[in-house]
C-alpha atoms as an extended CHARMM CRD file, in Angstrom:
* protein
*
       262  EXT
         1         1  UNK       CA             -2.6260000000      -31.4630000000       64.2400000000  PROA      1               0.0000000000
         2         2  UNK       CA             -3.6760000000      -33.7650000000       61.3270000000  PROA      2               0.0000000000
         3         3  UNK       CA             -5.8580000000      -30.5780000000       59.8140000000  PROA      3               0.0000000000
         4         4  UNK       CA             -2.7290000000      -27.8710000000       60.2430000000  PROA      4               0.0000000000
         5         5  UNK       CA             -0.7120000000      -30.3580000000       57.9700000000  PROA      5               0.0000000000
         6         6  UNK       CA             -3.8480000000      -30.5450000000       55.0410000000  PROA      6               0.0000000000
         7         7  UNK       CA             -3.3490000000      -26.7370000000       55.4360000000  PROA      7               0.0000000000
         8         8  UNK       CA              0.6360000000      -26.7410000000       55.5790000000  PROA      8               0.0000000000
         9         9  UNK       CA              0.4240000000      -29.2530000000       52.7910000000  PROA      9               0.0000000000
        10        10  UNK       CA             -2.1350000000      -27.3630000000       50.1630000000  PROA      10              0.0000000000
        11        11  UNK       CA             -0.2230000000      -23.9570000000       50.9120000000  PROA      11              0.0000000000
        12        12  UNK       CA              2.7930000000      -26.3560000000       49.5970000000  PROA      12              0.0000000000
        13        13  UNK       CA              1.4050000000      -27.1880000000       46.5530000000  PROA      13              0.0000000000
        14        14  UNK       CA             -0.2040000000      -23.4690000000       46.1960000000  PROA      14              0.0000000000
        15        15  UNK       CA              2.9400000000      -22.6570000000       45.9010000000  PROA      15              0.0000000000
        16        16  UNK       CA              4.4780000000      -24.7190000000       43.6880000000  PROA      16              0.0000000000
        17        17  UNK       CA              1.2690000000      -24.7140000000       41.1530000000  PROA      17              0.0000000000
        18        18  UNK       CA              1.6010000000      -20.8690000000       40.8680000000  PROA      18              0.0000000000
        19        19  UNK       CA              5.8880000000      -20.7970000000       40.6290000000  PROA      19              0.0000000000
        20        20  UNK       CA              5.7280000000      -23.1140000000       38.1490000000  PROA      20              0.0000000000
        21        21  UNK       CA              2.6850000000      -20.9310000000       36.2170000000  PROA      21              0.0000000000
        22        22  UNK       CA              4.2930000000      -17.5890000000       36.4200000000  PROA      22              0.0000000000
        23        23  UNK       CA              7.9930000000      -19.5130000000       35.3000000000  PROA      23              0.0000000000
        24        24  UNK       CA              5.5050000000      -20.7290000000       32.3220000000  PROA      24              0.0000000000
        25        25  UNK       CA              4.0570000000      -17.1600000000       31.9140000000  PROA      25              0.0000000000
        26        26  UNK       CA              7.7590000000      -15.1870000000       32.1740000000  PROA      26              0.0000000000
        27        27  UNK       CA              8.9300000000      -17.8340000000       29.3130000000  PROA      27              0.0000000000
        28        28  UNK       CA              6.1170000000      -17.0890000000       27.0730000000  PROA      28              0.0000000000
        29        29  UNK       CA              6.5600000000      -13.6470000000       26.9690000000  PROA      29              0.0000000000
        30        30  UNK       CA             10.0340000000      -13.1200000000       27.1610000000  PROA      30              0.0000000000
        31        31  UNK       CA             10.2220000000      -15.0680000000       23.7170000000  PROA      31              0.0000000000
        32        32  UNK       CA             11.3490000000      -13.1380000000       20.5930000000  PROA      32              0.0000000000
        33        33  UNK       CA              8.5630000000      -11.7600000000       18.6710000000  PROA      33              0.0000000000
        34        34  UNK       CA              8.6870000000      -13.1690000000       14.8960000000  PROA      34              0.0000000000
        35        35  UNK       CA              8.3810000000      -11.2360000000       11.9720000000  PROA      35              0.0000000000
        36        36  UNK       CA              5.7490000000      -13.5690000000       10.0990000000  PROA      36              0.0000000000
        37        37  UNK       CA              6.4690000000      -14.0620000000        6.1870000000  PROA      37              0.0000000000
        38        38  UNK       CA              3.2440000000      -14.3870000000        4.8000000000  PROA      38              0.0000000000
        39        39  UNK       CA              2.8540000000      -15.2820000000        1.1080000000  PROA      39              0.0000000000
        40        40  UNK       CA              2.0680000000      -11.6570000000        0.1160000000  PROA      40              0.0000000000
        41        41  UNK       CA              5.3470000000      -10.4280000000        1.6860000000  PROA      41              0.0000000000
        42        42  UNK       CA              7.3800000000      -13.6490000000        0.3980000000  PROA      42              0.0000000000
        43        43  UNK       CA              6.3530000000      -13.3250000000       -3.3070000000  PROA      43              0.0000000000
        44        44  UNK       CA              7.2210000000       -9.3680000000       -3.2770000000  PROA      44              0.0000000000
        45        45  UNK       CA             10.4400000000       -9.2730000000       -1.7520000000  PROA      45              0.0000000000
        46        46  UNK       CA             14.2820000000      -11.2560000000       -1.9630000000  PROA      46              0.0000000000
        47        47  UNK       CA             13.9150000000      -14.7180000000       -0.4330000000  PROA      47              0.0000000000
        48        48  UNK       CA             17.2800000000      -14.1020000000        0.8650000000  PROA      48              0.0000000000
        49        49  UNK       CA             16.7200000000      -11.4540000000        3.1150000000  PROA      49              0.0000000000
        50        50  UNK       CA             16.6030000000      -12.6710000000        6.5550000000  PROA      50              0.0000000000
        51        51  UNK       CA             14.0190000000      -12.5360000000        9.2440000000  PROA      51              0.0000000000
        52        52  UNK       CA             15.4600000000      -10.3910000000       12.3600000000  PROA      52              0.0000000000
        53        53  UNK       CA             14.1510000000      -10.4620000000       15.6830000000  PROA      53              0.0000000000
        54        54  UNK       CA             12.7460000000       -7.4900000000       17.3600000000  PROA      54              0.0000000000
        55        55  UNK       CA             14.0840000000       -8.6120000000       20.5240000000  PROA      55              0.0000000000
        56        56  UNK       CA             17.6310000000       -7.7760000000       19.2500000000  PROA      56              0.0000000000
        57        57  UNK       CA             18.2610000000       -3.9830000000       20.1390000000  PROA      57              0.0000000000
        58        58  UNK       CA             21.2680000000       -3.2560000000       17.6280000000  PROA      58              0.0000000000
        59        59  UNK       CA             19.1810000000       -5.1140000000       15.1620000000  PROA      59              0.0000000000
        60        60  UNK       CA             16.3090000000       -2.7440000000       15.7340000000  PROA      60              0.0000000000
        61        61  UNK       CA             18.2930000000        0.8820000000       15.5370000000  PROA      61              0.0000000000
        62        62  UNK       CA             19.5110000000       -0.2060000000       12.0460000000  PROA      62              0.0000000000
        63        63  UNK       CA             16.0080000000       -1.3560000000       10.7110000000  PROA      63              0.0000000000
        64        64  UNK       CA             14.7230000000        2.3770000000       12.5460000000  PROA      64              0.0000000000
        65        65  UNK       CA             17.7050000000        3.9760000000       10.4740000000  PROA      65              0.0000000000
        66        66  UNK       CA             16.8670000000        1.9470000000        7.3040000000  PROA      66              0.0000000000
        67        67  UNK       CA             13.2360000000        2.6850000000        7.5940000000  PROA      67              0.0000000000
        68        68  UNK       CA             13.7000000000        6.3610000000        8.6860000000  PROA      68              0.0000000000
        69        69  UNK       CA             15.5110000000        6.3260000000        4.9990000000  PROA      69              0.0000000000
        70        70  UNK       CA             12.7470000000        4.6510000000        3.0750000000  PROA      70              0.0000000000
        71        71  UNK       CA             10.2600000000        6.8620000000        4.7940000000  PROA      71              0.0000000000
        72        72  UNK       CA             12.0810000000        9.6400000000        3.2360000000  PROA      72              0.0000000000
        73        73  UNK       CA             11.3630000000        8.8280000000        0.1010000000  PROA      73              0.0000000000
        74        74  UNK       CA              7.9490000000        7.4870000000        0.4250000000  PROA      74              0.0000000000
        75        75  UNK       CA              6.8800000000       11.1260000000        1.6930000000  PROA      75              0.0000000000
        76        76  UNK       CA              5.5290000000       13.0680000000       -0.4210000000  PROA      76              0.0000000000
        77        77  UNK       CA              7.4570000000       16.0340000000       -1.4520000000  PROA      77              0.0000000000
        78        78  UNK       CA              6.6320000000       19.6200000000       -0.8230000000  PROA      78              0.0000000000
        79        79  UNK       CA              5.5110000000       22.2470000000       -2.9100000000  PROA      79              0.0000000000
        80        80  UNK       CA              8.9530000000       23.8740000000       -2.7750000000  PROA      80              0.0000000000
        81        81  UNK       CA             10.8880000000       20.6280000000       -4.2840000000  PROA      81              0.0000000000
        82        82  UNK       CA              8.2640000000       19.7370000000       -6.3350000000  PROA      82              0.0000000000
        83        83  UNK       CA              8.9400000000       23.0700000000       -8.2430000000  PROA      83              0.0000000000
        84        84  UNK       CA             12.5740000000       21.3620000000       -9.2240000000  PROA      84              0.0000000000
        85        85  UNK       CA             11.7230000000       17.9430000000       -9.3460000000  PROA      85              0.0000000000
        86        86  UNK       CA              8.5160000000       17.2950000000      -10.4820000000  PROA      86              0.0000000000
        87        87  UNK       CA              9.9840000000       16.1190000000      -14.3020000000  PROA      87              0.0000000000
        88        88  UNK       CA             11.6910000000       14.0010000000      -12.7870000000  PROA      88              0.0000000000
        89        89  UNK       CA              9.8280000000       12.4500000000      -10.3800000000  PROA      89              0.0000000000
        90        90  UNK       CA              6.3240000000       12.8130000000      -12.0200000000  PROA      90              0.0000000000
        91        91  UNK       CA              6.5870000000       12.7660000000      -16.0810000000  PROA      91              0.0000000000
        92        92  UNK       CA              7.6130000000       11.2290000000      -18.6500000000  PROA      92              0.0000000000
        93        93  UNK       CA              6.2810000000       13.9030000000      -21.1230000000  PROA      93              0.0000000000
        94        94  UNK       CA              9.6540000000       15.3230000000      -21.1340000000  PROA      94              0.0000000000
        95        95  UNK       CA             11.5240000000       12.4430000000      -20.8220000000  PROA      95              0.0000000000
        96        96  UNK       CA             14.2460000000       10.9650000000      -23.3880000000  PROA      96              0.0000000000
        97        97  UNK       CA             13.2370000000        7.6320000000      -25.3320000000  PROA      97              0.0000000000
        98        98  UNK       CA             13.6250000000        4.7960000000      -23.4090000000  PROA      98              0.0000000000
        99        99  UNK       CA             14.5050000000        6.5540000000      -20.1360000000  PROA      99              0.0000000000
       100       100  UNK       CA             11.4500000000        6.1980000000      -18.3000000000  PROA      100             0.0000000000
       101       101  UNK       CA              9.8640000000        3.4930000000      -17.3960000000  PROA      101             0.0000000000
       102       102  UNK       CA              6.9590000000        4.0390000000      -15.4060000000  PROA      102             0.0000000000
       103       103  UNK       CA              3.9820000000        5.0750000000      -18.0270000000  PROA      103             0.0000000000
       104       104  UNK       CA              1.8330000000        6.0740000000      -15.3080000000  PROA      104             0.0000000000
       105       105  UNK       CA              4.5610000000        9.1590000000      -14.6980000000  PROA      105             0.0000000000
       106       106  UNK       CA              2.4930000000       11.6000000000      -17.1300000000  PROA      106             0.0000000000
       107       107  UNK       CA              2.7050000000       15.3240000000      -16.0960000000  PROA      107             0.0000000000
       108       108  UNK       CA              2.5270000000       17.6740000000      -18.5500000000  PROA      108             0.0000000000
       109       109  UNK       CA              2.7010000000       20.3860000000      -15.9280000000  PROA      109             0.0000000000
       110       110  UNK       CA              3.9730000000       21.3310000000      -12.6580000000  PROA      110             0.0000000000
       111       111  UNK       CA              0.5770000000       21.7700000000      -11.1490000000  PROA      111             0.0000000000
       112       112  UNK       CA             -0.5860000000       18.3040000000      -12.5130000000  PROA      112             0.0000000000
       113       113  UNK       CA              2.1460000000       16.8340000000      -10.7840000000  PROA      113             0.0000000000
       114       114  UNK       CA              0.8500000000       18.5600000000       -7.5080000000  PROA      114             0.0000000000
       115       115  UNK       CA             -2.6450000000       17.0380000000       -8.7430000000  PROA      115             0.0000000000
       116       116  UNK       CA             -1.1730000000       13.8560000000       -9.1700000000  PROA      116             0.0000000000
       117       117  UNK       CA              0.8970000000       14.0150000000       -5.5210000000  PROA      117             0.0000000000
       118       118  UNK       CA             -2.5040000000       14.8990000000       -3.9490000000  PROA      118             0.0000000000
       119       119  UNK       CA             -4.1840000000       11.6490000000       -5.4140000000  PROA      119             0.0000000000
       120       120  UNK       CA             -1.5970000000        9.5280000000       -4.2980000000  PROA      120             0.0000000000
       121       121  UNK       CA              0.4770000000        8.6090000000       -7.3760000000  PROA      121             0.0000000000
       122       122  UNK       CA              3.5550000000        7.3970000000       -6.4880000000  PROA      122             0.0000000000
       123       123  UNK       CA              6.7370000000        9.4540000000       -7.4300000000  PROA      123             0.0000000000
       124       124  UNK       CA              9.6320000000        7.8380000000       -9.4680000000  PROA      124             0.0000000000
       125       125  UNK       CA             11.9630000000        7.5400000000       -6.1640000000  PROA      125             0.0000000000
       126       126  UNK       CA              9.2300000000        5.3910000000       -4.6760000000  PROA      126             0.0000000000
       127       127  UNK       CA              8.8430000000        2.8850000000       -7.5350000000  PROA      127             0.0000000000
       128       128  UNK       CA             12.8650000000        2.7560000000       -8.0010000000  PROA      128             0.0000000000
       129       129  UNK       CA             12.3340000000        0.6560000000       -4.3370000000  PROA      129             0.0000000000
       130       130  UNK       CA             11.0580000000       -2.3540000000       -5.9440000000  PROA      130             0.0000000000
       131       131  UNK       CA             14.4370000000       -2.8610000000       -7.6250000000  PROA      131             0.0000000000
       132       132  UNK       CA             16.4690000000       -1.9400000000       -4.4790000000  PROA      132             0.0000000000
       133       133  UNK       CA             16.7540000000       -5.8150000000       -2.7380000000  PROA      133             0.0000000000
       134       134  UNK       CA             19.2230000000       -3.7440000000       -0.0790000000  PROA      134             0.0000000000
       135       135  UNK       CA             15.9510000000       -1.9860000000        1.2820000000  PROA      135             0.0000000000
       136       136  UNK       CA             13.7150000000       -5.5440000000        0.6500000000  PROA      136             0.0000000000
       137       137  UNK       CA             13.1020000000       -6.1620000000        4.3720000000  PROA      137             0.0000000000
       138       138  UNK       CA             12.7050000000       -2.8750000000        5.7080000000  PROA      138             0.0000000000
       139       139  UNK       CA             10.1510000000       -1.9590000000        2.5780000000  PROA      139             0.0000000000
       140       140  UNK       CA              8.8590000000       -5.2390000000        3.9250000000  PROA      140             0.0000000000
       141       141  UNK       CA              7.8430000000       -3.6650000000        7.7280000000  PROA      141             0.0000000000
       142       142  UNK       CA              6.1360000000       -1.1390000000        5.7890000000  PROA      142             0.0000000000
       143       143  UNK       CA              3.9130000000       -3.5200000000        3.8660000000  PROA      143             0.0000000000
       144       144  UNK       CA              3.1490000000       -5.5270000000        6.9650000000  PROA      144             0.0000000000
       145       145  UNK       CA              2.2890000000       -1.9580000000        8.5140000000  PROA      145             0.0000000000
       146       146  UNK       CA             -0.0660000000       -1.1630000000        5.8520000000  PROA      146             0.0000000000
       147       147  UNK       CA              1.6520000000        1.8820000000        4.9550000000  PROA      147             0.0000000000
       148       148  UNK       CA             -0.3270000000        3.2660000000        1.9500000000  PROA      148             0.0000000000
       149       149  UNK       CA              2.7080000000        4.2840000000       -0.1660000000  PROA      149             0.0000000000
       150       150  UNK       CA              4.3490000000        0.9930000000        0.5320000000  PROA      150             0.0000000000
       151       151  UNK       CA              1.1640000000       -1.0370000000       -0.4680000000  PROA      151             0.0000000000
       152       152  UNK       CA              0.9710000000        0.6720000000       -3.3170000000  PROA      152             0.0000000000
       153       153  UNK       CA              5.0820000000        0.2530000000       -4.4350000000  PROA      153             0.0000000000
       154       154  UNK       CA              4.3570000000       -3.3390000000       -3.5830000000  PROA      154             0.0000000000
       155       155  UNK       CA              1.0540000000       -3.4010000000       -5.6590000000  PROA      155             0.0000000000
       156       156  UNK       CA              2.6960000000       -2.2150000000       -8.5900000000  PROA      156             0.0000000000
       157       157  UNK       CA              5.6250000000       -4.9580000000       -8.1530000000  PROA      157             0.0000000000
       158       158  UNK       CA              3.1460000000       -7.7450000000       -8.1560000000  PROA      158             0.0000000000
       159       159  UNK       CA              1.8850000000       -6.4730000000      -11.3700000000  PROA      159             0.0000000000
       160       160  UNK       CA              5.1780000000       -6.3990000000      -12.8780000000  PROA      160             0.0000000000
       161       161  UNK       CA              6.1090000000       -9.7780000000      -11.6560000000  PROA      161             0.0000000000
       162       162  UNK       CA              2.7680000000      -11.1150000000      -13.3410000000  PROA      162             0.0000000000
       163       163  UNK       CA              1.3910000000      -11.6010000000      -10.0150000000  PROA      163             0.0000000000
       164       164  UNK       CA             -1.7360000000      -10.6940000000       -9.9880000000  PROA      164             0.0000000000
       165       165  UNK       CA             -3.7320000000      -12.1900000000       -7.6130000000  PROA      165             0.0000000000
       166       166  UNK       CA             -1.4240000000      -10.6630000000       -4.8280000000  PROA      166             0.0000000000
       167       167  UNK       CA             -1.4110000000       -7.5770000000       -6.7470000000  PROA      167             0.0000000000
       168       168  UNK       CA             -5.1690000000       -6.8620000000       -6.1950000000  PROA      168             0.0000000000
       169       169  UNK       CA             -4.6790000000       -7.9550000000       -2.6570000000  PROA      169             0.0000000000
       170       170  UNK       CA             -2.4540000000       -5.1960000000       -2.2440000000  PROA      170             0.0000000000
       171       171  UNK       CA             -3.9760000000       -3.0810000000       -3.9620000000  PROA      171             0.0000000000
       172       172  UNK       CA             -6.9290000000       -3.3110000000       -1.5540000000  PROA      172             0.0000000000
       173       173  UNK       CA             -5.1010000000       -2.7500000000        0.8000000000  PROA      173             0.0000000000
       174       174  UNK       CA             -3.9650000000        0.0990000000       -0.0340000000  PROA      174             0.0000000000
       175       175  UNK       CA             -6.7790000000        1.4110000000       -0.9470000000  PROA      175             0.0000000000
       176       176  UNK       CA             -8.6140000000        0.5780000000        2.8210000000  PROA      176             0.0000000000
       177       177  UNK       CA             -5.7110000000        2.6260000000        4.6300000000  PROA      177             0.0000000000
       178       178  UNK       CA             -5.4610000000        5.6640000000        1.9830000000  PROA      178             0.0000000000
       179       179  UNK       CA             -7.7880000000        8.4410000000        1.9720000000  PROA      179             0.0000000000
       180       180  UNK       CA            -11.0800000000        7.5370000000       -0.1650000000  PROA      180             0.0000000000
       181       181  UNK       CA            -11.2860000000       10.8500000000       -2.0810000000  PROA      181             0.0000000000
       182       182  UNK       CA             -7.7710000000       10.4400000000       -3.4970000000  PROA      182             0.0000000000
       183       183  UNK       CA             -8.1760000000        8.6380000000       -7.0620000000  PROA      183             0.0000000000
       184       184  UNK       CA             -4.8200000000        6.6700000000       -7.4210000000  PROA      184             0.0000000000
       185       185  UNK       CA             -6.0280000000        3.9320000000       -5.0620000000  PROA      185             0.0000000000
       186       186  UNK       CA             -9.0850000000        3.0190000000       -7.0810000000  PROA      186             0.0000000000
       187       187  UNK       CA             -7.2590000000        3.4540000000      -10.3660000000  PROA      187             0.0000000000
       188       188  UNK       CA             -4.5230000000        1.1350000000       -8.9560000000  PROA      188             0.0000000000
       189       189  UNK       CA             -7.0700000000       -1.4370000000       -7.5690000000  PROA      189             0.0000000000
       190       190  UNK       CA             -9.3710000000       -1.1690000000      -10.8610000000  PROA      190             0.0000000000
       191       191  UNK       CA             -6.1210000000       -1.9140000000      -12.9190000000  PROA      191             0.0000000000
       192       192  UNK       CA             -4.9220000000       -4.9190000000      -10.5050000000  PROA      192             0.0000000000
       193       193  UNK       CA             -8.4700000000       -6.8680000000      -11.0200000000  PROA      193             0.0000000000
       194       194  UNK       CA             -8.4970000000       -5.7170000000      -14.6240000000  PROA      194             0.0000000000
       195       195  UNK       CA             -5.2950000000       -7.6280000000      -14.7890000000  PROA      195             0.0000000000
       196       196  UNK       CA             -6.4830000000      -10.7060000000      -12.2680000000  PROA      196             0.0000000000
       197       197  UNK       CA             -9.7150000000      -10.7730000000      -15.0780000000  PROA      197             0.0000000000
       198       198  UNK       CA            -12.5080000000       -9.2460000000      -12.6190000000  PROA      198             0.0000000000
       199       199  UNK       CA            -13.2900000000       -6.6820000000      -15.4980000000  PROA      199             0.0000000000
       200       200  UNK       CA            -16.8950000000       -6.1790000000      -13.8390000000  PROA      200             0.0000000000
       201       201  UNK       CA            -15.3820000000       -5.1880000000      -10.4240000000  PROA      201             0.0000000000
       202       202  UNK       CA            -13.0390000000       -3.5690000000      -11.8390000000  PROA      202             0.0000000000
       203       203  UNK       CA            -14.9460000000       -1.0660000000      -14.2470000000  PROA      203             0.0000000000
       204       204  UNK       CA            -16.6970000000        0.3690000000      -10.8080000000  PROA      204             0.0000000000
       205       205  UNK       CA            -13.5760000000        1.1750000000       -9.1320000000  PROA      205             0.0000000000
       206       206  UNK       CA            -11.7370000000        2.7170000000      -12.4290000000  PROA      206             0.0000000000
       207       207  UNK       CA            -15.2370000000        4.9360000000      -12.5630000000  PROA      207             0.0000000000
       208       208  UNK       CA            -14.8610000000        6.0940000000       -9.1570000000  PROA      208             0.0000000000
       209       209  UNK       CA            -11.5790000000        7.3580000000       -9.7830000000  PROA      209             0.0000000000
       210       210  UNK       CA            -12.7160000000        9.4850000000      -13.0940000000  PROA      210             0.0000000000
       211       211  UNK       CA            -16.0660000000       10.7120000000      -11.3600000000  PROA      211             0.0000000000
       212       212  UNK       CA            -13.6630000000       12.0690000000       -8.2320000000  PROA      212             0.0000000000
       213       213  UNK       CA            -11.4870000000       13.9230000000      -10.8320000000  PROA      213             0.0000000000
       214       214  UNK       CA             -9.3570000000       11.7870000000      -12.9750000000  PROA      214             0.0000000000
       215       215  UNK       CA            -10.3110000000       12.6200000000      -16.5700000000  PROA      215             0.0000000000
       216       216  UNK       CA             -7.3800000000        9.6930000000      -17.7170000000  PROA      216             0.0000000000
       217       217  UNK       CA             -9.1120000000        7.0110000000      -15.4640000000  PROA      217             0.0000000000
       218       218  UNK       CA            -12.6310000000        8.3250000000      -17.0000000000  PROA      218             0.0000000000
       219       219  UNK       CA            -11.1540000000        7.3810000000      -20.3600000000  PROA      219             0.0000000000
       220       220  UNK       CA             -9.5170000000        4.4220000000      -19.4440000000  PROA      220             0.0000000000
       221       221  UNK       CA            -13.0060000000        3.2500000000      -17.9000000000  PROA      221             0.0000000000
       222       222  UNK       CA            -14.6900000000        4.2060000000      -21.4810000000  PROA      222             0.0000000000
       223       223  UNK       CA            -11.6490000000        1.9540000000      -23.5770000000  PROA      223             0.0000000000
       224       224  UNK       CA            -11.9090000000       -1.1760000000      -21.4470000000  PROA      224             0.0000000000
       225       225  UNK       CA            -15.3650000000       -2.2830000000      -22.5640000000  PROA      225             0.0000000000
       226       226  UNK       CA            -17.7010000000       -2.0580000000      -25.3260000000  PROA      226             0.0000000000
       227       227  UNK       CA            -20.5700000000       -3.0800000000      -23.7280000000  PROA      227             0.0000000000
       228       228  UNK       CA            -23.0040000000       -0.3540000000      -23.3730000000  PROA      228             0.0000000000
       229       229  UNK       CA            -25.3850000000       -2.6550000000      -20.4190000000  PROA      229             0.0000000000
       230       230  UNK       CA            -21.7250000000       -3.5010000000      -18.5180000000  PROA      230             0.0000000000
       231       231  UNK       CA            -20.6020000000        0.0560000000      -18.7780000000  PROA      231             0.0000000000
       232       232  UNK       CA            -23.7170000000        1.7840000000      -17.6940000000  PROA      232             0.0000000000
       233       233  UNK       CA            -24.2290000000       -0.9410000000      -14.2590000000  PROA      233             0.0000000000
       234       234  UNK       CA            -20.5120000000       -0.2410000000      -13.9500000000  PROA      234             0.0000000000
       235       235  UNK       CA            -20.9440000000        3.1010000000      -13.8070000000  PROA      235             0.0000000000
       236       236  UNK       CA            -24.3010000000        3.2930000000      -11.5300000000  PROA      236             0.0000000000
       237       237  UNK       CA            -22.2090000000        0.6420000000       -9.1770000000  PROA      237             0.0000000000
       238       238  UNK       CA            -19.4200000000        3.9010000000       -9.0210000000  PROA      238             0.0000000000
       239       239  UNK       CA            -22.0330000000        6.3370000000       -8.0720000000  PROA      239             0.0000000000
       240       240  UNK       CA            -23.6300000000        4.3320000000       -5.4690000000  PROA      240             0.0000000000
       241       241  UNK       CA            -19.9090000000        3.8850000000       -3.8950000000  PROA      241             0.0000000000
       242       242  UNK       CA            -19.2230000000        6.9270000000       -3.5020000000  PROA      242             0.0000000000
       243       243  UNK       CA            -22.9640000000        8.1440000000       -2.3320000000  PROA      243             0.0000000000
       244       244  UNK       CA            -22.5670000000        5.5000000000        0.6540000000  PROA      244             0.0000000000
       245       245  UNK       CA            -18.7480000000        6.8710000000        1.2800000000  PROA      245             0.0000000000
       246       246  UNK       CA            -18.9820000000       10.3840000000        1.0670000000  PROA      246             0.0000000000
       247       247  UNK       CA            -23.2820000000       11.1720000000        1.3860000000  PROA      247             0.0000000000
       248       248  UNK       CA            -24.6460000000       13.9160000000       -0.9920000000  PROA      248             0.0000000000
       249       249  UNK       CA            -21.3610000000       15.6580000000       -0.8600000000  PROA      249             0.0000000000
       250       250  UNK       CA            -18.9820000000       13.8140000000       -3.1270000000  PROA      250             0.0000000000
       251       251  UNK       CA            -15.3410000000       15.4960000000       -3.4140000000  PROA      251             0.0000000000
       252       252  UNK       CA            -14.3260000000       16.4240000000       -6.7220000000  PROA      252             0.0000000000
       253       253  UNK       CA            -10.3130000000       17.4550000000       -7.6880000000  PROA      253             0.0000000000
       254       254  UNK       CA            -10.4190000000       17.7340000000      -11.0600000000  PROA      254             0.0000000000
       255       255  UNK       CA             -6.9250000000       16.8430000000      -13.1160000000  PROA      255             0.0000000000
       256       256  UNK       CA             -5.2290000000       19.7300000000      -14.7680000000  PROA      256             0.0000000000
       257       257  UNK       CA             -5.3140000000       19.6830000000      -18.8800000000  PROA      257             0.0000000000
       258       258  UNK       CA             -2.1260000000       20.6880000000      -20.3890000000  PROA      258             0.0000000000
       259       259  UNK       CA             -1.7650000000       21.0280000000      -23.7260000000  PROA      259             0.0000000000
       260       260  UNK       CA             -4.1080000000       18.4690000000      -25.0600000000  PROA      260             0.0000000000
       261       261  UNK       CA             -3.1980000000       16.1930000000      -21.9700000000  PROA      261             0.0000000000
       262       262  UNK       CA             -4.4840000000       14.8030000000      -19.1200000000  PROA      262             0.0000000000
């Protein structure tokens, strides 16, 4: 009798232990998942806009809707409306005085504007986001995703806030989730440590972009330093990048020259 009530009394407490656990377990995960500000995100974006919880279903559809919209824009666009856009969205060659204000926007040509959509340049539409605080948090998600085009509008609004620390954060980010042979990445990451004064990581980066096609980063890569012995190691530092990324077969897509440009 004594030993059936040890064995009543454990399967008690069995009991209890476990309830109590899974009660503890059920709580835990039925919390509302928090969309974590870190200082990156924080020093890009509004400090207004508020954090929502992803545990709130109408909350949720908008952001989807609001995201499906920035998405939209932060595809590239097809050959077909690239034919009517492509002025607008990719040069400033033809562009009135004082109407443009993205220098890196510097088609001279339709099909260098198909070069430059290739190489992931960002379009006009894209960088108009970084003054749009209504799209702030959903631009946000997209950062915290490590969308490419999103890293690199965010990139580009560090620089332009004088941020630029965070900028070459970004920037490396950006380049980690884009596609290596594309030469906007490096040129955007060579000019955010250019900017954070890393000139002699910079230099390698800037190269890379010029030996994989860019004849503008090539030149910019020439301008930024006199120094024959810093140029040279920068250079050999470029080639050995790309021999470890890509082996003996290292992509080439050479920009189009238009007129003089490019």
């Amino acid at each position: 009798m004594k030993y059936n009530k040890i064995v009543i009394l454990l399967i008690i407490m069995s009991i209890i232990y476990f309830g109590s656990r899974h009660n503890s377990v059920d709580s835990e995960n039925t919390k509302p998942l928090k969309i974590v500000k870190t200082k990156v995100v924080e020093n890009i974006y509004h400090k207004n806009n508020p954090v929502k919880s992803r545990s709130n279903n109408k909350i949720r559809t908008k952001s989807s809707q609001e995201i499906s919209e920035i998405l939209q824009i932060l595809q590239n666009p097809s050959d077909e409306e690239l034919s009517y856009i492509w002025e607008e969205e990719y040069s400033c060659y033809y562009s009135q005085a004082g109407q443009c204000r993205y220098s890196l926007l510097n088609a001279k040509s339709l099909e260098e504007a198909k070069w430059m959509r290739n190489n992931g340049y960002p379009t006009r539409s894209m960088l108009d986001l970084m003054n749009d605080d209504s799209r702030a948090q959903e631009l946000m998600e997209l950062v915290k995703d490590k969308y490419p085009a999103a890293l690199t509008v965010a990139s580009i609004s560090a620089m332009e806030r004088g941020d630029f620390k965070e900028a070459s954060q970004l920037a490396l980010l950006n380049l980690t989730y884009s596609d290596e042979a594309k030469t906007y990445p490096h040129l955007l990451y060579g000019e955010a440590m250019v900017l954070n004064n890393m000139l002699p990581l910079a230099l390698p980066q800037i190269y890379v972009a010029g030996l994989l096609g860019d004849s503008n980063a090539q030149g910019r890569a020439t301008s930024l330093s006199a120094d024959v012995y810093v140029s040279t190691s920068a250079l050999n530092s470029a080639h050995g990048y790309l021999r470890r990324v890509f082996g003996g077969s290292v992509p080439k897509d050479q920009r189009p020259k238009n007129n003089g440009g490019g």
